[in-house]
N, CA, C and O atoms as CSV, one atom per row, in Angstrom:
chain,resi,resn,atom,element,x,y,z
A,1,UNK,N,N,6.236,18.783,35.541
A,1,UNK,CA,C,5.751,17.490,35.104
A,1,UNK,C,C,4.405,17.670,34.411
A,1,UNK,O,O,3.647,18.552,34.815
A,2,UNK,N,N,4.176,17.140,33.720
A,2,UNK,CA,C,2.817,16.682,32.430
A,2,UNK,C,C,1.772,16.508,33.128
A,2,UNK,O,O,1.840,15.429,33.717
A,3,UNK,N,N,0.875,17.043,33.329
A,3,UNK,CA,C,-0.425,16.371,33.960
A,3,UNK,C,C,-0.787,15.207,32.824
A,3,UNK,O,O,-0.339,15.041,31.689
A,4,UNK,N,N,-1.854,14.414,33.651
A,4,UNK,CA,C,-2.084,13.044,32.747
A,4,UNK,C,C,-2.894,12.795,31.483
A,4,UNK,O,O,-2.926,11.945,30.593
A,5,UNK,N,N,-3.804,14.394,31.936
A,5,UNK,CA,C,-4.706,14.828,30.756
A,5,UNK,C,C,-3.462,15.177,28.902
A,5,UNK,O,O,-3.376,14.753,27.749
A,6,UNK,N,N,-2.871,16.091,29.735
A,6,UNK,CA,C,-1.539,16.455,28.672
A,6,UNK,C,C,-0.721,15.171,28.107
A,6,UNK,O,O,-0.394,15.222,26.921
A,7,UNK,N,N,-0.497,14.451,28.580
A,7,UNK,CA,C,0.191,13.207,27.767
A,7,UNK,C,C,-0.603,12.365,27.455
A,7,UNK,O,O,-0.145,11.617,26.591
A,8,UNK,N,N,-2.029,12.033,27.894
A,8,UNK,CA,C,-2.993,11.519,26.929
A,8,UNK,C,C,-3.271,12.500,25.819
A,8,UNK,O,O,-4.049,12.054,24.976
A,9,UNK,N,N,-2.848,13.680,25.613
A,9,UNK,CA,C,-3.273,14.027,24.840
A,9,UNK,C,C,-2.178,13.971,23.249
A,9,UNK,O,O,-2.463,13.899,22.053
A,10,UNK,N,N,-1.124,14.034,23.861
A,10,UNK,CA,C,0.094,13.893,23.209
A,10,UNK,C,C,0.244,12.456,22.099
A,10,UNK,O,O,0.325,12.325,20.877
A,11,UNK,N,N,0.225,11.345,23.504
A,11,UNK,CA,C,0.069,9.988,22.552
A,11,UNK,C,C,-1.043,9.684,22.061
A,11,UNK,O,O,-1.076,8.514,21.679
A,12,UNK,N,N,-2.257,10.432,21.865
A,12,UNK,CA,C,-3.317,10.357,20.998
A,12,UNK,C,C,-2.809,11.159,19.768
A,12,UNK,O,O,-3.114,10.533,18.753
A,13,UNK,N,N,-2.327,11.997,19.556
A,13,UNK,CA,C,-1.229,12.931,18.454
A,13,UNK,C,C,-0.652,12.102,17.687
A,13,UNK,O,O,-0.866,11.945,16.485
A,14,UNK,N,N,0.317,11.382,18.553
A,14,UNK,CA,C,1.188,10.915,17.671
A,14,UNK,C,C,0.692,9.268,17.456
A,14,UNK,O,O,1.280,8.499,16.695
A,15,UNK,N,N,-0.307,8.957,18.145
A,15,UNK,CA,C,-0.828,7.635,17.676
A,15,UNK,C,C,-1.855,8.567,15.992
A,15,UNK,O,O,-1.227,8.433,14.941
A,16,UNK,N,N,-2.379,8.874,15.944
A,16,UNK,CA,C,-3.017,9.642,14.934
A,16,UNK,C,C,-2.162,10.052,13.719
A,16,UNK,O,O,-2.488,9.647,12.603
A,17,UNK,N,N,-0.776,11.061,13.937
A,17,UNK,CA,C,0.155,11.017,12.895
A,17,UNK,C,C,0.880,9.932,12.685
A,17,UNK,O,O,1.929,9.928,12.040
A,18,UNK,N,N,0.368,8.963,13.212
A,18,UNK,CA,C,1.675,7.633,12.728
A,18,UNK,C,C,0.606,6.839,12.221
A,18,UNK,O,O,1.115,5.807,11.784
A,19,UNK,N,N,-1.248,6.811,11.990
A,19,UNK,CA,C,-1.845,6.883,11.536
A,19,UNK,C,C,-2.116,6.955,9.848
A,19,UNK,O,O,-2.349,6.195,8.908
A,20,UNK,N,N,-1.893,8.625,10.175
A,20,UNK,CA,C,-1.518,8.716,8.899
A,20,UNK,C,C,-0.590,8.587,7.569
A,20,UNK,O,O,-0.823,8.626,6.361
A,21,UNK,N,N,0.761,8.387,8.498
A,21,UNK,CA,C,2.024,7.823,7.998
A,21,UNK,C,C,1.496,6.677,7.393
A,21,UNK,O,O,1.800,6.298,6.262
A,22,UNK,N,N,0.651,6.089,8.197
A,22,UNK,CA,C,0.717,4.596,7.595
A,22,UNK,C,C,-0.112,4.363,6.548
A,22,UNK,O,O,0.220,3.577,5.661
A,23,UNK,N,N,-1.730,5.268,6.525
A,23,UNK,CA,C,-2.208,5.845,5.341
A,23,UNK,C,C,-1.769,5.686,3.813
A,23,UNK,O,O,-2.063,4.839,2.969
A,24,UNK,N,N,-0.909,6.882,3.775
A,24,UNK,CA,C,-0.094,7.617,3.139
A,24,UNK,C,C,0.957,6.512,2.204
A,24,UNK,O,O,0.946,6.525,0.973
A,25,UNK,N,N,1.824,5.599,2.999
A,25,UNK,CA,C,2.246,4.680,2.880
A,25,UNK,C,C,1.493,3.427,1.756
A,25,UNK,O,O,1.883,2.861,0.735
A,26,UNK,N,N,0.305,3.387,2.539
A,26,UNK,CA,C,-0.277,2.165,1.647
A,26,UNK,C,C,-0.879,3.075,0.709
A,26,UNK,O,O,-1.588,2.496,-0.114
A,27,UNK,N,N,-0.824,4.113,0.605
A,27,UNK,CA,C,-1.133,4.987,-0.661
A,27,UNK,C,C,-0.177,4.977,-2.039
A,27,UNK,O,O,-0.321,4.569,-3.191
A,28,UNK,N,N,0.824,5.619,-1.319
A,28,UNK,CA,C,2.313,5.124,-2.043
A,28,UNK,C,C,2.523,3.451,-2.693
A,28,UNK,O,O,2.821,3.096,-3.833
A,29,UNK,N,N,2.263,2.731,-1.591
A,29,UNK,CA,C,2.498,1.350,-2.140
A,29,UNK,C,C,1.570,0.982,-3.610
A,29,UNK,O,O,1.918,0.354,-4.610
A,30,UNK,N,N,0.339,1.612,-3.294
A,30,UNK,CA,C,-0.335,1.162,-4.350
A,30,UNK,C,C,-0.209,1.788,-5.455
A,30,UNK,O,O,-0.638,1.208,-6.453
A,31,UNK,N,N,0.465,3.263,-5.635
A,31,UNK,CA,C,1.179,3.799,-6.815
A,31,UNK,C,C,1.934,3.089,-7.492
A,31,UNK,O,O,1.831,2.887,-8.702
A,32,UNK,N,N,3.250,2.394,-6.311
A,32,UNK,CA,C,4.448,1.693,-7.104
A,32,UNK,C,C,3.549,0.451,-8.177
A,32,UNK,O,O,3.635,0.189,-9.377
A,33,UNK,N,N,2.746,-0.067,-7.112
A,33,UNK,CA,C,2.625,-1.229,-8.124
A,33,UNK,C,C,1.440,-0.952,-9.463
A,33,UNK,O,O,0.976,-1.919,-10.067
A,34,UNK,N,N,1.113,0.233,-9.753
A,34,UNK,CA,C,0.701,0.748,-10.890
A,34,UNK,C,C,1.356,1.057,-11.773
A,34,UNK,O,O,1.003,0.769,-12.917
A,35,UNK,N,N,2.619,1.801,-11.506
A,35,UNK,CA,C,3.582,1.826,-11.582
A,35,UNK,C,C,4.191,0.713,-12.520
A,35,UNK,O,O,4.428,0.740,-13.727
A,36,UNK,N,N,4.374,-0.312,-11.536
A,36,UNK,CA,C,5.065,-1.714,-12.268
A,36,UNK,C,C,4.159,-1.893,-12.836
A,36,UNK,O,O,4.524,-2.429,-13.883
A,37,UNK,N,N,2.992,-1.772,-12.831
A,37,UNK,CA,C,1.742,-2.960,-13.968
A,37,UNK,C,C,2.223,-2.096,-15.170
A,37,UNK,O,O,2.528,-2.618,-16.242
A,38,UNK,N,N,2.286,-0.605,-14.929
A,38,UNK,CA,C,2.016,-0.130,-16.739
A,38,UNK,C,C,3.259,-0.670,-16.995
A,38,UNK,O,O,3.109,-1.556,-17.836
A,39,UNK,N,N,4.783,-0.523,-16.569
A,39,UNK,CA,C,5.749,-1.137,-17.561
A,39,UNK,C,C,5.724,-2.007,-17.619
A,39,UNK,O,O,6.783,-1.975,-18.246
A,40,UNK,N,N,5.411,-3.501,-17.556
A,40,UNK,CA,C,4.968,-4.422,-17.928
A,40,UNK,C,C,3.949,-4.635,-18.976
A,40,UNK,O,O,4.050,-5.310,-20.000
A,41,UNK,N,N,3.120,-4.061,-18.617
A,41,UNK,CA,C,2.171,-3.230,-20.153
A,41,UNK,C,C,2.601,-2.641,-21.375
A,41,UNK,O,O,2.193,-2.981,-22.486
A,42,UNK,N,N,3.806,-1.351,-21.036
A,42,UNK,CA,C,4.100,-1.511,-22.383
A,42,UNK,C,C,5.148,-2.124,-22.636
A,42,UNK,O,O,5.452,-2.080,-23.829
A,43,UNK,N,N,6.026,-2.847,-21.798
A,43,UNK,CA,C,6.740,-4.094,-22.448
A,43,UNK,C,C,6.031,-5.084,-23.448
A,43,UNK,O,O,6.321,-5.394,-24.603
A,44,UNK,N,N,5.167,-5.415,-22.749
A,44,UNK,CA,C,3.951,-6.170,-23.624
A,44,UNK,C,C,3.661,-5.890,-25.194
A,44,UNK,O,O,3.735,-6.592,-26.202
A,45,UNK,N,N,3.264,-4.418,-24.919
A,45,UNK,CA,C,3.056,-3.324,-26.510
A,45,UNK,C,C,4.430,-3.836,-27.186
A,45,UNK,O,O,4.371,-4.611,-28.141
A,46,UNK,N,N,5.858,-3.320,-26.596
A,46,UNK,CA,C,6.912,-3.246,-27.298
A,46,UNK,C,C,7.339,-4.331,-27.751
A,46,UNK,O,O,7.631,-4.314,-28.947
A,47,UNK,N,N,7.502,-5.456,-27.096
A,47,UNK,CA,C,8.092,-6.820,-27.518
A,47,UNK,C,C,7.622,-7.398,-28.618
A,47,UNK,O,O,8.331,-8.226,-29.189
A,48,UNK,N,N,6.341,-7.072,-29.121
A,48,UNK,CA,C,6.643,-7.680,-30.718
A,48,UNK,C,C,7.186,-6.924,-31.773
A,48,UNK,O,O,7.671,-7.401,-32.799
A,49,UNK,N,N,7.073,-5.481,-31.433
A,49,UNK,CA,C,8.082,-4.279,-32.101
A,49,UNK,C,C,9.697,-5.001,-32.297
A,49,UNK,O,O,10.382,-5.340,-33.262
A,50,UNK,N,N,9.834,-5.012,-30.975
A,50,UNK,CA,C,11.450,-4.753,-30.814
A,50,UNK,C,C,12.081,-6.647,-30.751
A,50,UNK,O,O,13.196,-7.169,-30.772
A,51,UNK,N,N,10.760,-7.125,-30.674
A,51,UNK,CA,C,11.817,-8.489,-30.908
A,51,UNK,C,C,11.317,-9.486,-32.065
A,51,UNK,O,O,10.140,-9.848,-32.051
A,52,UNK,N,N,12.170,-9.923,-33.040
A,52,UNK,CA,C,12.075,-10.644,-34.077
A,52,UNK,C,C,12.232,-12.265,-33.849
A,52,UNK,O,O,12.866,-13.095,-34.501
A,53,UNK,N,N,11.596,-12.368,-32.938
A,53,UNK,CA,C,11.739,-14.032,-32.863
A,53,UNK,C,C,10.709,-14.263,-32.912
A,53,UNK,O,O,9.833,-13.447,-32.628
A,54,UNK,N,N,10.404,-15.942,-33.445
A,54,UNK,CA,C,9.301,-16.723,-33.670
A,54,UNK,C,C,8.109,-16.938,-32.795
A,54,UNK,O,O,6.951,-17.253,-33.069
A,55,UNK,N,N,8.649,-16.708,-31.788
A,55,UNK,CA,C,7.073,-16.764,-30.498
A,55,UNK,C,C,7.242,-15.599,-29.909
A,55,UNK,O,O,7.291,-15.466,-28.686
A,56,UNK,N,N,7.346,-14.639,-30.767
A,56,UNK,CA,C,7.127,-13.273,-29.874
A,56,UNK,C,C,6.223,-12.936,-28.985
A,56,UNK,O,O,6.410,-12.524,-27.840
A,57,UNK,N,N,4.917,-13.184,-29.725
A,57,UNK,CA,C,3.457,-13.510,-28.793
A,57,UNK,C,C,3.592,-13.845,-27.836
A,57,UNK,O,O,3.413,-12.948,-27.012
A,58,UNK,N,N,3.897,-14.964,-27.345
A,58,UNK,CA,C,4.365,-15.877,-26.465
A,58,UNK,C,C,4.682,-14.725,-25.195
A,58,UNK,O,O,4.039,-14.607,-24.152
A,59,UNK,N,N,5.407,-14.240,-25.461
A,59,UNK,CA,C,6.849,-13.266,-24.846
A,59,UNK,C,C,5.393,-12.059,-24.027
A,59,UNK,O,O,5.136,-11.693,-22.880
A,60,UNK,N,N,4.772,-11.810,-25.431
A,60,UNK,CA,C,3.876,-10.436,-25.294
A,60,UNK,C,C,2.409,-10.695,-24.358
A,60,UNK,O,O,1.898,-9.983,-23.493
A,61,UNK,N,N,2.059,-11.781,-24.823
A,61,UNK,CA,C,1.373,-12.353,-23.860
A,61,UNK,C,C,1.343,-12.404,-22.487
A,61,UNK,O,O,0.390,-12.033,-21.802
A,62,UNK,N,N,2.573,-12.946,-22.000
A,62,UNK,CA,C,2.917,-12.947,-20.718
A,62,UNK,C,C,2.987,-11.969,-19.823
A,62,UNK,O,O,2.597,-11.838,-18.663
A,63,UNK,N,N,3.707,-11.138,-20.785
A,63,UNK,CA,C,3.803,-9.358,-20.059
A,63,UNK,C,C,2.663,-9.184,-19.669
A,63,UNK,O,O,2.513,-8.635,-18.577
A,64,UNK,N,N,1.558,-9.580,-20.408
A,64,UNK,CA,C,0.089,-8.894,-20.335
A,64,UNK,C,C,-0.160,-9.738,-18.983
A,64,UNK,O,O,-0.452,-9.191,-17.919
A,65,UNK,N,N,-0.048,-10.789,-19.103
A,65,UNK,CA,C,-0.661,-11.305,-17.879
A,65,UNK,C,C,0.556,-11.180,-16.685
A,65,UNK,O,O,0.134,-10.109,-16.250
A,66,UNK,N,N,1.520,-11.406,-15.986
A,66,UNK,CA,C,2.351,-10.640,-15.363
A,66,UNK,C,C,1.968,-9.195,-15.181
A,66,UNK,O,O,2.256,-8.855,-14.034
A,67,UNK,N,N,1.339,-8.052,-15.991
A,67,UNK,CA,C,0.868,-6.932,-15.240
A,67,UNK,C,C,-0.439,-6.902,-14.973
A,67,UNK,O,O,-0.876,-6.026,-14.227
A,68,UNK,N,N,-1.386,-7.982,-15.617
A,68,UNK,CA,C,-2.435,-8.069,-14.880
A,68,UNK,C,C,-2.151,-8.646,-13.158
A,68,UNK,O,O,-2.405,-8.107,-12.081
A,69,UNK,N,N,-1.722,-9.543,-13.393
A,69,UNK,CA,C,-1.507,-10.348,-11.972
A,69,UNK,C,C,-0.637,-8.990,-10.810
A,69,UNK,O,O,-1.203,-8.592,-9.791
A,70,UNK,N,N,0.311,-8.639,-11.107
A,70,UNK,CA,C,0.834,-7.588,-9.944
A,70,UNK,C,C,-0.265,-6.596,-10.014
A,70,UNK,O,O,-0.277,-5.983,-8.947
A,71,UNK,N,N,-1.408,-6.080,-10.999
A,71,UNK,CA,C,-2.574,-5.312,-10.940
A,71,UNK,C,C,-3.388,-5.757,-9.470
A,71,UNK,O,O,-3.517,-5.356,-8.313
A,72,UNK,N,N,-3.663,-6.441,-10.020
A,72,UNK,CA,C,-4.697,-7.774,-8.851
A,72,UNK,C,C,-4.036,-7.814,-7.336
A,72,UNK,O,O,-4.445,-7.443,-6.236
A,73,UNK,N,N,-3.224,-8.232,-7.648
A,73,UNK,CA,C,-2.380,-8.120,-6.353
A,73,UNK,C,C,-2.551,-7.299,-5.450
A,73,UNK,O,O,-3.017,-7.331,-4.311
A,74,UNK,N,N,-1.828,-6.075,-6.530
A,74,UNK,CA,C,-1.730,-5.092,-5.167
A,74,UNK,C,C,-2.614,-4.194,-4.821
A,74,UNK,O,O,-2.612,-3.366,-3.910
A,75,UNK,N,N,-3.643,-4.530,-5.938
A,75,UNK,CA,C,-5.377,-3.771,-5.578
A,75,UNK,C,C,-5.938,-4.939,-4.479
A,75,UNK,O,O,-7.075,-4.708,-4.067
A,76,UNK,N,N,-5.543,-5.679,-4.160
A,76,UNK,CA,C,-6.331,-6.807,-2.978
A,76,UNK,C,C,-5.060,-6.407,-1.717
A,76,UNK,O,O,-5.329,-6.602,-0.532
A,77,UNK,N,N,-4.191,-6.046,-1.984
A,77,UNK,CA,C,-2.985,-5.919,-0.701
A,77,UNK,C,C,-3.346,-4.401,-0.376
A,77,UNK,O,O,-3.203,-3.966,0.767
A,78,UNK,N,N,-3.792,-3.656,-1.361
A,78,UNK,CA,C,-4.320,-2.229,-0.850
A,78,UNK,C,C,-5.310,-2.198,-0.086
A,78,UNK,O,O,-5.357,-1.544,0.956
A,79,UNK,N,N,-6.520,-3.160,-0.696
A,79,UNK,CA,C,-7.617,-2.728,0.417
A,79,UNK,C,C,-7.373,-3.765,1.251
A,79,UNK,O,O,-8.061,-3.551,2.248
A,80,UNK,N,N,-6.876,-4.591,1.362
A,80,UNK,CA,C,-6.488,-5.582,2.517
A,80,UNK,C,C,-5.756,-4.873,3.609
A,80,UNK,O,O,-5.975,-5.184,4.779
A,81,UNK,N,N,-4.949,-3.994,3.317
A,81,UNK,CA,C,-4.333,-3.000,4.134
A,81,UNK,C,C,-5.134,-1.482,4.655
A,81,UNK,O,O,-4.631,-0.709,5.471
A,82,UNK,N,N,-6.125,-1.331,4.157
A,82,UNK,CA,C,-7.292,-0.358,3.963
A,82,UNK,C,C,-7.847,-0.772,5.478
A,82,UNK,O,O,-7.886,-0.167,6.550
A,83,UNK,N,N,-8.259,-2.111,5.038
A,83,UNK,CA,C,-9.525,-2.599,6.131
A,83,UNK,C,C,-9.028,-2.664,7.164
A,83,UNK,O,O,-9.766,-2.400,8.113
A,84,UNK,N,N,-7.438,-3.074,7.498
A,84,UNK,CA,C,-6.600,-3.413,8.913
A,84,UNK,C,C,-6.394,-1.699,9.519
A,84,UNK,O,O,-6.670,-1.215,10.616
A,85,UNK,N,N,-5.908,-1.201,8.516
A,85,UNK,CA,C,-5.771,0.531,9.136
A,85,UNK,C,C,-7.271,0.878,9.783
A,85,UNK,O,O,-7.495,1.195,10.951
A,86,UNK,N,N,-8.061,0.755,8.893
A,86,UNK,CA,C,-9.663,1.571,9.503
A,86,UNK,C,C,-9.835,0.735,10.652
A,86,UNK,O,O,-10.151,1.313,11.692
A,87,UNK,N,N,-9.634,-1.005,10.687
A,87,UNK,CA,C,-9.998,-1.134,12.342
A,87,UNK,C,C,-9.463,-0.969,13.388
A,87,UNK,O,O,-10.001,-0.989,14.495
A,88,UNK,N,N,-7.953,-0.725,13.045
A,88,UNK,CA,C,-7.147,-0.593,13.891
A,88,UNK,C,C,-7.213,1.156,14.509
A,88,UNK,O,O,-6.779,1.493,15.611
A,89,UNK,N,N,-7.917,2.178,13.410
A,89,UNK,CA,C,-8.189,3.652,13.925
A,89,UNK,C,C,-8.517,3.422,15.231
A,89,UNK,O,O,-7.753,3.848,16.098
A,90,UNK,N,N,-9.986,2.544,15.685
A,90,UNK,CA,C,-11.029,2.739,16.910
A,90,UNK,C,C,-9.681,2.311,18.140
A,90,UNK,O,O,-10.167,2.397,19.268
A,91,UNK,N,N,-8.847,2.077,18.169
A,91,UNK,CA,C,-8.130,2.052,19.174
A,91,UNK,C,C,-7.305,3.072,19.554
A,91,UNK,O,O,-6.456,2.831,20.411
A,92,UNK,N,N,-7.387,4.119,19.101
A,92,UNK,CA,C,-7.058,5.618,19.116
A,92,UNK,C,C,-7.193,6.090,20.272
A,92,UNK,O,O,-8.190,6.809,20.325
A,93,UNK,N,N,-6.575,6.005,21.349
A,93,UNK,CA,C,-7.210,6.965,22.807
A,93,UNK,C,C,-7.583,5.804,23.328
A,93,UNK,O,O,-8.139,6.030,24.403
A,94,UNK,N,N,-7.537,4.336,23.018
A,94,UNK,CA,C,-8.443,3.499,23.725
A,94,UNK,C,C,-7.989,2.757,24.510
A,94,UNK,O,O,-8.276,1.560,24.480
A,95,UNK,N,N,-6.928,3.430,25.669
A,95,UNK,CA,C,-5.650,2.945,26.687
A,95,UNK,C,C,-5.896,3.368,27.727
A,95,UNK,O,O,-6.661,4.269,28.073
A,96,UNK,N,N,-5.014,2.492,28.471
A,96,UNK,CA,C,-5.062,2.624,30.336
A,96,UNK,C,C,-4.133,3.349,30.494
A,96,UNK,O,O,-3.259,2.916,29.742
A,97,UNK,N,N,-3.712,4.329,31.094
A,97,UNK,CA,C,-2.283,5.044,31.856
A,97,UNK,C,C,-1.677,4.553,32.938
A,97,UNK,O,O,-1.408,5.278,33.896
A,98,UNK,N,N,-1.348,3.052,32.900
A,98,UNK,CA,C,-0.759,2.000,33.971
A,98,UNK,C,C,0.093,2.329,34.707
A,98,UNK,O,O,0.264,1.561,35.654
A,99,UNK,N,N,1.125,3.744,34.630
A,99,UNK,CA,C,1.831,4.169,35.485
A,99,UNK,C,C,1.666,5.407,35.928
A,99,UNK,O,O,2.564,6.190,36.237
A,100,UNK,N,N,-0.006,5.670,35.975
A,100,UNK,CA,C,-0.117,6.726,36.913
A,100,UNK,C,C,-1.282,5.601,37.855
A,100,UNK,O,O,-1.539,4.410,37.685
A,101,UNK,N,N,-1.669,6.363,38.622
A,101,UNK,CA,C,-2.571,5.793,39.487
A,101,UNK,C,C,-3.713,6.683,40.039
A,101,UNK,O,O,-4.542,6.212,40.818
């Protein structure tokens, strides 16, 4: 059997790598939606190229603002998710072992 020192030490491990999972994650997230802003961006570029209608602008415009707005977004959902991870770190190790005694 585990002494109690050894499995505090364990679920401090894997509270820490699931930590970083989650890191990592909102790292990723904020790629995708860079991601989406530039093609929306150069949709923007392309649509008065590639389309011959009368309010093309219109069309090109929008793109622009549609990848500004998912820009914005998910730079405020990144560090919004930033600030909840970093406070949520200090609870790292910061548990009772209720079923030992």
């Amino acid at each position: 059997m585990k002494s109690e020192e050894q499995i505090n030490k364990d679920l401090i491990l894997r509270e820490r790598l699931a930590l970083q999972r989650t890191i990592l994650a909102n790292q990723t997230t904020l790629l995708a939606v860079l991601r989406t802003t530039m093609y929306f961006f150069i949709a923007g570029l392309s649509a008065n190229a590639l389309l011959k209608v009368e309010h093309s602008s219109i069309i090109e415009m929008s793109f622009f603002i549609c990848s500004f707005l998912i820009l914005l977004v998910g730079i405020i959902n990144y560090f919004k998710h930033k600030k909840m991870i970093s406070e949520n770190e200090k609870h790292i190790g910061d548990y009772k072992m209720d079923y030992f005694e």
